[in-house]
Backbone atoms as SQL, in Angstrom:
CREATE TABLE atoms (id INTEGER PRIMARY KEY, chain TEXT, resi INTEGER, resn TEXT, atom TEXT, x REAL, y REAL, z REAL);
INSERT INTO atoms VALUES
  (1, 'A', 1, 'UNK', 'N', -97.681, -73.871, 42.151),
  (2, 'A', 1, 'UNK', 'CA', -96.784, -74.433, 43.122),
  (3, 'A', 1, 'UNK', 'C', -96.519, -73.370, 44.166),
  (4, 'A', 2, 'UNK', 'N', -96.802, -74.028, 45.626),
  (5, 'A', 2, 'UNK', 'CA', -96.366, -72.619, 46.394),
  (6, 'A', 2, 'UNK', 'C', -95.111, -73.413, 47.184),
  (7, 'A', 3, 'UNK', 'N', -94.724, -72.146, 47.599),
  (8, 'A', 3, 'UNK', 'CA', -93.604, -72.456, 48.853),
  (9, 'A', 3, 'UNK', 'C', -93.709, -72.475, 49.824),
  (10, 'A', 4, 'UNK', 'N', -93.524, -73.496, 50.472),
  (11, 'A', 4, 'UNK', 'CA', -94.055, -73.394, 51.790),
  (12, 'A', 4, 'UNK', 'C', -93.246, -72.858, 52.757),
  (13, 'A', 5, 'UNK', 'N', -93.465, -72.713, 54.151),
  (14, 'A', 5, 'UNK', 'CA', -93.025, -71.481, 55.083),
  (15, 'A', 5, 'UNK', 'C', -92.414, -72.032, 55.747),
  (16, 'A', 6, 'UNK', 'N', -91.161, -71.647, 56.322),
  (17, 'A', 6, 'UNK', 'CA', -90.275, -72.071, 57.653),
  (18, 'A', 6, 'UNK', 'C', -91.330, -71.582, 58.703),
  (19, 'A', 7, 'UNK', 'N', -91.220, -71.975, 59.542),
  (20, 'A', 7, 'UNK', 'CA', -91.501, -71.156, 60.786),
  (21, 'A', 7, 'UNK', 'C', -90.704, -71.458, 62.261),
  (22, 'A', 8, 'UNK', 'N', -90.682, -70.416, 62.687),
  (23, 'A', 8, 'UNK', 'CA', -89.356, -69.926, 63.363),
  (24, 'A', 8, 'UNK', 'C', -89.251, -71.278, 64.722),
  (25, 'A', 9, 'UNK', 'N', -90.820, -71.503, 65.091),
  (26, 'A', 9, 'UNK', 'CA', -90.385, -72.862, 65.818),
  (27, 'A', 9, 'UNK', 'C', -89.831, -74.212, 65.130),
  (28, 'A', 10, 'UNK', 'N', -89.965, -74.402, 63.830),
  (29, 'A', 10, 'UNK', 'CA', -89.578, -75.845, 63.304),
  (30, 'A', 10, 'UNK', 'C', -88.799, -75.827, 62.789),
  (31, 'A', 11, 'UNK', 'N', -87.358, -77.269, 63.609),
  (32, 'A', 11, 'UNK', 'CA', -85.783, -76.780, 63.286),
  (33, 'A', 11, 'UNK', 'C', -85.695, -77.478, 61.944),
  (34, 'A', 12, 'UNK', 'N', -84.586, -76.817, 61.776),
  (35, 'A', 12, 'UNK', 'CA', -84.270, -77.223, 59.928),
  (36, 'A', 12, 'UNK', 'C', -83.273, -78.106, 59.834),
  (37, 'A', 13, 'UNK', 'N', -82.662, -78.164, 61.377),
  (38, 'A', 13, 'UNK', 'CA', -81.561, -79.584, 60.815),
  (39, 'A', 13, 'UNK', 'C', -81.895, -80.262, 62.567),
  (40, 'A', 14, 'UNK', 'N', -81.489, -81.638, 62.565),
  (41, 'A', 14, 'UNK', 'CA', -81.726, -82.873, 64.025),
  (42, 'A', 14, 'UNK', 'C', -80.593, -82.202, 64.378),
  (43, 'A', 15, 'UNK', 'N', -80.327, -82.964, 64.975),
  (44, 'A', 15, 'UNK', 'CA', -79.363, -82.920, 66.412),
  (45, 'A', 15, 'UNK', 'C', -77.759, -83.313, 66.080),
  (46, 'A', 16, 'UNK', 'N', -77.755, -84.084, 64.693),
  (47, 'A', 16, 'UNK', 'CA', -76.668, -83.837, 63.772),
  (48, 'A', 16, 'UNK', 'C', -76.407, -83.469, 62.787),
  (49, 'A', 17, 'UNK', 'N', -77.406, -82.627, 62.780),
  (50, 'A', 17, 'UNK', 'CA', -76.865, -81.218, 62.066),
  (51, 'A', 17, 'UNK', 'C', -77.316, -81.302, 60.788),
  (52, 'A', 18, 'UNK', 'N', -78.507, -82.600, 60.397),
  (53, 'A', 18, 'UNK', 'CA', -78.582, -82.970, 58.725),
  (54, 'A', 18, 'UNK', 'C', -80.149, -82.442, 58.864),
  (55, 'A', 19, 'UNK', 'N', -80.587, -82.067, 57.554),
  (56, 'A', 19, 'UNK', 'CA', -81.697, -80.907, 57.062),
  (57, 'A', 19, 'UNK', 'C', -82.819, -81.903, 57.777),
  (58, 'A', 20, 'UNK', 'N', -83.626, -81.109, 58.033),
  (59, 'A', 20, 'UNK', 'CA', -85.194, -82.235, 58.003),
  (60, 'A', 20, 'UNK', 'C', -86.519, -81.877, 56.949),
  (61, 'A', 21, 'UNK', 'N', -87.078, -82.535, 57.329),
  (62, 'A', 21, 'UNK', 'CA', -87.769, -82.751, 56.157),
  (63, 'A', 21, 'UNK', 'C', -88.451, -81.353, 55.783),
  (64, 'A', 22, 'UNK', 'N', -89.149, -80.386, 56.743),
  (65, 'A', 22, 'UNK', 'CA', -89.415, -79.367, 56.558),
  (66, 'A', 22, 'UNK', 'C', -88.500, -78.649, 55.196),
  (67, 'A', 23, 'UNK', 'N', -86.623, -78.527, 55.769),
  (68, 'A', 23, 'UNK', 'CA', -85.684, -77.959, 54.815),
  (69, 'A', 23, 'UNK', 'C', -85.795, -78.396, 53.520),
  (70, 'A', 24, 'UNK', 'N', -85.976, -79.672, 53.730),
  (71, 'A', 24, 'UNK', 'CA', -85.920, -80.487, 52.352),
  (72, 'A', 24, 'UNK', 'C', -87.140, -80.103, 51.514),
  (73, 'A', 25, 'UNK', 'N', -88.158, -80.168, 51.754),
  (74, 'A', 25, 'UNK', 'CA', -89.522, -79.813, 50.905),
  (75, 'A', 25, 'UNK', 'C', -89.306, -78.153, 50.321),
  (76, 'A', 26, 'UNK', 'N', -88.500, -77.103, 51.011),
  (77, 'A', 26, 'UNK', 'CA', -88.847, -75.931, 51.011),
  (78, 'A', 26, 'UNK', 'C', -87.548, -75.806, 49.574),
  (79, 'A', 27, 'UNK', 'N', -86.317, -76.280, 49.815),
  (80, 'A', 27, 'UNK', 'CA', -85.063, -76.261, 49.207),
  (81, 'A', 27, 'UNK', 'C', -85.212, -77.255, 48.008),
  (82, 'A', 28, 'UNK', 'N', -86.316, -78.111, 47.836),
  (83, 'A', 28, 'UNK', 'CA', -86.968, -78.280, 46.462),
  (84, 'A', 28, 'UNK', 'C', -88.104, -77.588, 45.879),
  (85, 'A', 29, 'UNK', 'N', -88.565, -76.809, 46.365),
  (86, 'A', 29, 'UNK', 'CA', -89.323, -76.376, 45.822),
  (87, 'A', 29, 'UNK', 'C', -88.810, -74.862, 45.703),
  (88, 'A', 30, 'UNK', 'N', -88.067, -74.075, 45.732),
  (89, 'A', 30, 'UNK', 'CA', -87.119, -73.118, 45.133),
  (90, 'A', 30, 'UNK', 'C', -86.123, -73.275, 44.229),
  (91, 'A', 31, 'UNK', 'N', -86.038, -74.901, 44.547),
  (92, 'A', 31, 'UNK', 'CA', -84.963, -75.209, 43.334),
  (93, 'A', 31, 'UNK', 'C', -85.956, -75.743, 42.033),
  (94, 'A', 32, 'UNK', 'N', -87.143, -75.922, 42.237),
  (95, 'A', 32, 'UNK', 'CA', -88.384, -76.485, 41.223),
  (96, 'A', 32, 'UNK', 'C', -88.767, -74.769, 40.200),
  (97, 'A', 33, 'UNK', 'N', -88.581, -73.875, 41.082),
  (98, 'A', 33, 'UNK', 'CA', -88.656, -72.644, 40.636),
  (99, 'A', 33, 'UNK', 'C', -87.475, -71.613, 39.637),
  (100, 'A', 34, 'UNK', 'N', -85.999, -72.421, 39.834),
  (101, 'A', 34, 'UNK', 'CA', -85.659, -71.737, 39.187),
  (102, 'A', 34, 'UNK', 'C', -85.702, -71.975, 37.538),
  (103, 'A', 35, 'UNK', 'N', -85.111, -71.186, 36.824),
  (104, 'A', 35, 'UNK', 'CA', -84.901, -71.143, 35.054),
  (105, 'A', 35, 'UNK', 'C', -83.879, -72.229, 35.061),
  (106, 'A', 36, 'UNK', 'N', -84.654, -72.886, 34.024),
  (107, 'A', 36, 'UNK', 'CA', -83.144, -73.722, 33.386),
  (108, 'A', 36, 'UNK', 'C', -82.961, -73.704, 32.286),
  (109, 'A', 37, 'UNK', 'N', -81.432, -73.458, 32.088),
  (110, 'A', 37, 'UNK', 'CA', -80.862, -73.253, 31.167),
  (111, 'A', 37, 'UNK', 'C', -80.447, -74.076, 30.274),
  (112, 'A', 38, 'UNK', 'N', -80.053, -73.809, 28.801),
  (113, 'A', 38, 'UNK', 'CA', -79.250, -74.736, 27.788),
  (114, 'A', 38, 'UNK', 'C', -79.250, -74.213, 26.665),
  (115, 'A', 39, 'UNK', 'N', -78.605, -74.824, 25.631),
  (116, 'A', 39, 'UNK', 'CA', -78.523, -74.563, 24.480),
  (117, 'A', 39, 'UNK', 'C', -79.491, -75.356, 23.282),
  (118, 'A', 40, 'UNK', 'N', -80.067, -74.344, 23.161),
  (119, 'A', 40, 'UNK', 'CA', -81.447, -74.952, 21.857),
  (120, 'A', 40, 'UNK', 'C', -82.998, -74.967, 22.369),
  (121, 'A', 41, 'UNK', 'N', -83.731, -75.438, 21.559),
  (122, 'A', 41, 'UNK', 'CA', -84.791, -75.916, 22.249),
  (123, 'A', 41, 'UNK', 'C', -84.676, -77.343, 23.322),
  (124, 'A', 42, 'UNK', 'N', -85.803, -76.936, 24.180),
  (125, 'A', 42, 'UNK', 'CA', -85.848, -77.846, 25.533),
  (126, 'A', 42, 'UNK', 'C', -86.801, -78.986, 24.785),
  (127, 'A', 43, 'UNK', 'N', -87.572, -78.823, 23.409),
  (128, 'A', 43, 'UNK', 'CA', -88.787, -79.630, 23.325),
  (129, 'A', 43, 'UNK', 'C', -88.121, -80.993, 22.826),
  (130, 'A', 44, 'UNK', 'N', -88.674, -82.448, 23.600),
  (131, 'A', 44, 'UNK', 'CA', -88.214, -83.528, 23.506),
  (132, 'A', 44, 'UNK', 'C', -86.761, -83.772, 23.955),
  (133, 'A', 45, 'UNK', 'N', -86.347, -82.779, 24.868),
  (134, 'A', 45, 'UNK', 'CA', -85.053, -82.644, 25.307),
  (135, 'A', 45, 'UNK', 'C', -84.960, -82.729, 26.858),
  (136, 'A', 46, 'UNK', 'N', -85.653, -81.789, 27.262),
  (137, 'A', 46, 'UNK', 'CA', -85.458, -81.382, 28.886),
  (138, 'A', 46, 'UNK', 'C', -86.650, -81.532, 29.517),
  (139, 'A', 47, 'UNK', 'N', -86.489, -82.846, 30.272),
  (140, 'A', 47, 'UNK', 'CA', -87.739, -83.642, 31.687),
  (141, 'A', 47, 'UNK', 'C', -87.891, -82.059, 32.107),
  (142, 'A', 48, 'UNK', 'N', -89.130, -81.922, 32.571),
  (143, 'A', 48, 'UNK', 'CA', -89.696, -80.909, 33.225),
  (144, 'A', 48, 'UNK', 'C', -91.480, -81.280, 33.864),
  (145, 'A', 49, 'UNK', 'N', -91.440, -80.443, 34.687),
  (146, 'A', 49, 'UNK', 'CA', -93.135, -80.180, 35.529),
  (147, 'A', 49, 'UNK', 'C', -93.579, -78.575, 34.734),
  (148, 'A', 50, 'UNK', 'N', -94.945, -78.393, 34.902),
  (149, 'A', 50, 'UNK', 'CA', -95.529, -77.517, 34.357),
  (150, 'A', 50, 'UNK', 'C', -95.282, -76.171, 34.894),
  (151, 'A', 51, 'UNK', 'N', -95.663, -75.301, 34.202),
  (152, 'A', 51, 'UNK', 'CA', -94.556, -74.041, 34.689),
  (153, 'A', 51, 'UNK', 'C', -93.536, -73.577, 34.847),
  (154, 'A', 52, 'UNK', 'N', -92.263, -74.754, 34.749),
  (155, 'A', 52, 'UNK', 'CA', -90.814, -74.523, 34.427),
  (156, 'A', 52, 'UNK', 'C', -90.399, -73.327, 33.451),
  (157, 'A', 53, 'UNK', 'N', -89.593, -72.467, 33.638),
  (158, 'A', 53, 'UNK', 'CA', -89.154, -71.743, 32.573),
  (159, 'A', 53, 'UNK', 'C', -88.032, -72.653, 32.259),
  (160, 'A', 54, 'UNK', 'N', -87.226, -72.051, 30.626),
  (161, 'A', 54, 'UNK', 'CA', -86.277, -72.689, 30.065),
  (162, 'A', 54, 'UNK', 'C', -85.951, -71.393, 29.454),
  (163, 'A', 55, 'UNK', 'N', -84.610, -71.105, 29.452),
  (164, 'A', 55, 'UNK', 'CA', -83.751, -70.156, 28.494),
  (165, 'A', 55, 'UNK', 'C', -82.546, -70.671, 27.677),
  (166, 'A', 56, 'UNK', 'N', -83.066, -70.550, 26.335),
  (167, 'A', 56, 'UNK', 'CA', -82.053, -71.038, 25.460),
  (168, 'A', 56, 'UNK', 'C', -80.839, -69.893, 25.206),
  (169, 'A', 57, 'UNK', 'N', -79.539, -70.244, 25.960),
  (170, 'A', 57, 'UNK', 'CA', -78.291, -69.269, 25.551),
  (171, 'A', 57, 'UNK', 'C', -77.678, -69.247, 24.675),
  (172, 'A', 58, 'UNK', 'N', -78.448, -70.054, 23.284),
  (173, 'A', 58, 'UNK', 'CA', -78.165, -69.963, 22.124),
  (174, 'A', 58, 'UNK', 'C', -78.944, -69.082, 21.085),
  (175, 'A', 59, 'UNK', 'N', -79.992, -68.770, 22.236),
  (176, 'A', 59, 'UNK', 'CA', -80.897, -68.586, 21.200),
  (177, 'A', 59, 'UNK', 'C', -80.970, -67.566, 20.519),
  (178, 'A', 60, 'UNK', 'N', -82.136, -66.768, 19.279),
  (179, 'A', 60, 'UNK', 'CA', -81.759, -65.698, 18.609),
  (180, 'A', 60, 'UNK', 'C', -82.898, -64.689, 19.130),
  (181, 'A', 61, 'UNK', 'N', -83.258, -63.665, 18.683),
  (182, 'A', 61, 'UNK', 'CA', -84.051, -63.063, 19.041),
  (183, 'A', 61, 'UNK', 'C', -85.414, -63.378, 18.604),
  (184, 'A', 62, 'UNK', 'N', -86.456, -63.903, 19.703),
  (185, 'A', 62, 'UNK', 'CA', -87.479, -64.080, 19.733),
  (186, 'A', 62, 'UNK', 'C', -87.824, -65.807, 19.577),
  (187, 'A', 63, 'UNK', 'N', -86.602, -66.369, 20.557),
  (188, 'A', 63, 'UNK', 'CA', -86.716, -67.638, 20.301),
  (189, 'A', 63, 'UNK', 'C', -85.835, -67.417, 21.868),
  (190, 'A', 64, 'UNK', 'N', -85.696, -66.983, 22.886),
  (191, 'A', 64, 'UNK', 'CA', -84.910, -67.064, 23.778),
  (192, 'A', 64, 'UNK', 'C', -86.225, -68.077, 24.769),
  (193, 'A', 65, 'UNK', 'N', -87.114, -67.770, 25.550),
  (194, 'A', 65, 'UNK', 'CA', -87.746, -68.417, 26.604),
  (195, 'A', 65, 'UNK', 'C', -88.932, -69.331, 26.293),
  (196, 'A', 66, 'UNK', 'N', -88.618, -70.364, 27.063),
  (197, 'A', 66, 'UNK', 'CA', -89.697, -71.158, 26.960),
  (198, 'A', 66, 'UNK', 'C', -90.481, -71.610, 28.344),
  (199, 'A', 67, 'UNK', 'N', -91.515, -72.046, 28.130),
  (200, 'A', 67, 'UNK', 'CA', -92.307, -72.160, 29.844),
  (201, 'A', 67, 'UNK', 'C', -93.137, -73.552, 28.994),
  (202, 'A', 68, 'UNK', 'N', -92.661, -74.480, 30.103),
  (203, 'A', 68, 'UNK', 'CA', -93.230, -76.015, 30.035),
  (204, 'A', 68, 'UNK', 'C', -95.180, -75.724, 30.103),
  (205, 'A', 69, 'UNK', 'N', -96.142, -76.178, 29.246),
  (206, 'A', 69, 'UNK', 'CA', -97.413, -76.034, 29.060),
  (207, 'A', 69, 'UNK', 'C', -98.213, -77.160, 29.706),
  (208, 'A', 70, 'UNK', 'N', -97.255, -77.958, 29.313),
  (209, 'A', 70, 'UNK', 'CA', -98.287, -79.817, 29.414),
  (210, 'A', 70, 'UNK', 'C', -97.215, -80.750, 29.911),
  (211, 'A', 71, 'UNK', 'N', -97.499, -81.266, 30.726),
  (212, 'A', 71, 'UNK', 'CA', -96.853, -82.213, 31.999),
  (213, 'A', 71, 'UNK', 'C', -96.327, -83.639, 30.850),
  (214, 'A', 72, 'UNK', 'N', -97.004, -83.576, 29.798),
  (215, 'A', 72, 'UNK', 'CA', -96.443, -84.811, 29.119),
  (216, 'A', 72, 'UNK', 'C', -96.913, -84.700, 27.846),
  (217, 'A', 73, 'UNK', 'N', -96.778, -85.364, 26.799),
  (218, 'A', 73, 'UNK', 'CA', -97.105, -85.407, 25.847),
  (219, 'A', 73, 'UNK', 'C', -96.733, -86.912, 25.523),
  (220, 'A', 74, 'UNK', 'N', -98.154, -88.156, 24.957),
  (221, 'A', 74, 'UNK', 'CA', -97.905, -89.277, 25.280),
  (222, 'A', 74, 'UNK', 'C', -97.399, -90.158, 26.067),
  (223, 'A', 75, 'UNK', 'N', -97.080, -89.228, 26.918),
  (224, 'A', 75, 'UNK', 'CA', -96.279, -89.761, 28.245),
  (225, 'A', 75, 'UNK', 'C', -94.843, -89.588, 28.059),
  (226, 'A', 76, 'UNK', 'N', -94.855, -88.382, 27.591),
  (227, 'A', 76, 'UNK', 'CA', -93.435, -88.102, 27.379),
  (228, 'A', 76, 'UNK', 'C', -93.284, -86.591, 28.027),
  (229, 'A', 77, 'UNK', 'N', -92.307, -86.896, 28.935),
  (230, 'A', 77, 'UNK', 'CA', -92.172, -85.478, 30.148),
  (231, 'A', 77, 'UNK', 'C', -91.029, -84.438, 29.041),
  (232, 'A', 78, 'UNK', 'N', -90.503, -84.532, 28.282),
  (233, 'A', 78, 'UNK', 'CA', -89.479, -83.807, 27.725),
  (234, 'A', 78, 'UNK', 'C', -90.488, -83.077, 26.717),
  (235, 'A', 79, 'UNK', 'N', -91.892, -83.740, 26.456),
  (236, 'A', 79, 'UNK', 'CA', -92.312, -82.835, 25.404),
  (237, 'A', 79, 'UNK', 'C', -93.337, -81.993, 26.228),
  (238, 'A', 80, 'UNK', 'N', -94.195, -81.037, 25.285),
  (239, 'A', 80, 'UNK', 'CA', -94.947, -79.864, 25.523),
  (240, 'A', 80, 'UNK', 'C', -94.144, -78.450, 26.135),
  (241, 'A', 81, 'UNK', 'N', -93.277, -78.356, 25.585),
  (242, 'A', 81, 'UNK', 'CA', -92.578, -76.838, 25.730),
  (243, 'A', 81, 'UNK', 'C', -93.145, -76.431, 24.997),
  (244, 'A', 82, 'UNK', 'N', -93.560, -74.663, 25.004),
  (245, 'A', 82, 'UNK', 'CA', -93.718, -73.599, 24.050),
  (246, 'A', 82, 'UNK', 'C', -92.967, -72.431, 24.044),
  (247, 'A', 83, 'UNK', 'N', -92.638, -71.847, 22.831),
  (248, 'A', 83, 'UNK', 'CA', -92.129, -70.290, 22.802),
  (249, 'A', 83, 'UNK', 'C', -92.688, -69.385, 23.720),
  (250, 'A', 84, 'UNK', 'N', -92.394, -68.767, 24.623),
  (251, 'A', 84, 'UNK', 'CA', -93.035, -67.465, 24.777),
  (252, 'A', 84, 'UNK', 'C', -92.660, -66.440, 24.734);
């Protein structure tokens, strides 16, 4: 997933002042990037896209991070988390 680039000619909000689409694509896709958090495992729990990290703030040592592997599992977006 990349991020794509402002550039200094293309405005980020119209003429009343609300984001355009440029803002919008860039301000999801930094928010697609950050860690999300919770308590426990994410597997069969937490919708995710591939590459997501997950940090469990419960977790114990050597069970703290997880990074989404597989976009679905039977067609199920909450599964394919792994330990890493």
């Amino acid at each position: 997933m990349a991020v794509d680039e402002l550039k200094p000619s293309v405005a980020v909000v119209d003429d009343k002042f609300r984001p355009t689409l440029p803002l919008l694509r860039l301000s999801a896709d930094v928010n697609a990037m950050s860690i999300i958090a919770g308590s426990g495992s994410p597997e069969g729990v937490v919708e995710a896209r591939i590459t997501r990290l997950y940090m469990d703030t419960a977790g114990v040592a050597g069970a703290i991070l997880y990074i989404k592997k597989t976009n679905d599992v039977a067609g199920n977006r909450k599964n394919g988390w792994i330990l890493v």
